[in-house]
Each structure stands twice: as C-alpha cells, then as structure tokens.
N, C-alpha and C positions, 0 to 999 in steps of 0.2 A: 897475283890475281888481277883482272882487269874489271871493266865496267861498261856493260853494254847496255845500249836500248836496240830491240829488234834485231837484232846481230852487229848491229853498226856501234863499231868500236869508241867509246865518248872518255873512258880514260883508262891509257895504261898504268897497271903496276900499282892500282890502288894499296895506300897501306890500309890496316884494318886498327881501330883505335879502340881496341875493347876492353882494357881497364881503363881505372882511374886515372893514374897518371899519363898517361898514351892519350886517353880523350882528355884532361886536362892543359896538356902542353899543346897539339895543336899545331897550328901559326904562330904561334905567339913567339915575338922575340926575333921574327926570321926577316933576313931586308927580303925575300923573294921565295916564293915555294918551296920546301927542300922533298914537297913528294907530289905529283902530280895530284893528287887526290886524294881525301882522306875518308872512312866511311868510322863514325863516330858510333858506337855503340853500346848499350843502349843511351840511346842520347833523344829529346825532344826540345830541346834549347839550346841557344849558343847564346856568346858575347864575342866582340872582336875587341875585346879591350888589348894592347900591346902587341897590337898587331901592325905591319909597316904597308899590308897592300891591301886592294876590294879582292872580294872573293867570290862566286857564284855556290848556293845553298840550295839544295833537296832537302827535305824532309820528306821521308819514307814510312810507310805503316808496314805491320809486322808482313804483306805479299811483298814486296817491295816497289809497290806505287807509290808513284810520286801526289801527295797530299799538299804541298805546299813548296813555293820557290820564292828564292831571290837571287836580283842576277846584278850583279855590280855592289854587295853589300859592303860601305867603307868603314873604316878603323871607331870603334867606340861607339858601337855599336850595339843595341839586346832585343835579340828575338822571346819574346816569353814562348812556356809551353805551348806546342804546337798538339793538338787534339789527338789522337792514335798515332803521335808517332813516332816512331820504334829507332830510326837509323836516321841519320843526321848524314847527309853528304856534304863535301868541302870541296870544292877547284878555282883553279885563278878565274879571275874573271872571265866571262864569257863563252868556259866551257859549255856551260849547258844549256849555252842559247835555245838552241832546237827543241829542250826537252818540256815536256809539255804537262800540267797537272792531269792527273790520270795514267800515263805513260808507267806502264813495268818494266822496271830494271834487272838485267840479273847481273850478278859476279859470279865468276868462274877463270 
C-alpha cells in the first residue's frame, strides 16, 4: 500500500502498524529506515526513545487529515496525546515537507 496526498505519491509501500507489537517496535533499534513509512495504528503518541535517526510525524484523525506535524523530530524524544488522533504517520526526515495541517491523505 502506498500514501498519497492529492494523487501525488509521498510514500511507497507503507507498512501498516496495527498491533501492539508492530506499533511498539517501530524504529526502534534501526541504524536507518527499514520501511519507508510506517502508519501506526491506532496510535495518538509516540516517543523516539532507541531510536538512531529524525523522523517526519503526521498525526491523523479518524478522515485521514492531517491534525498535527513534525518534521525533523530527533532521538529521545515525547509527543504526548495528540487531541482526535486516530493514526500516527512515521518517514525519514523530510518526507512530508509539503504536507500541510489540514491536508487529506489516503492509502490504497
């Protein structure tokens, strides 16, 4: 599955992090990426504790708008809960320059 805004392609081959242990592990432990993207579910917080890169964050509410970002978030790091939101995005840094609060995502 991928991840699109507007059609325009912002990350291939998302993985889907929909249990416990899948949204638990994460980044963690990785010297670099091992999946272009990850969409953490249902998630409204992270931490980058054990984590070795920055990362770029979506938080998404249950349309899949984007309600909140960070873009360059580094290691040891805690976002507390984020107000309505449902899905948690993850990419290397700088993927989701362009993407803008408000902005509806789909995967497919």
């Amino acid at each position: 599955m991928d991840l699109y805004k507007n059609q325009v392609l912002l990350v291939k081959d998302i993985h889907i992090a929909d249990t416990f242990i899948k949204r638990l592990r994460g980044y963690m432990f990785h010297e670099k990426p091992h999946y272009e993207g990850i969409v953490l579910s249902p998630c409204n917080s992270i931490h980058t504790f054990f984590m070795k890169f920055d990362i770029d964050v979506l938080f998404l509410d249950e349309s899949m708008t984007v309600i909140d970002k960070y873009i360059g978030l580094e290691k040891n790091k805690v976002i507390k809960p984020i107000k309505d939101a449902v899905y948690t995005v993850e990419a290397q840094k700088n993927v989701f320059d362009l993407v803008e609060v408000g902005d509806r995502l789909k995967i497919c």
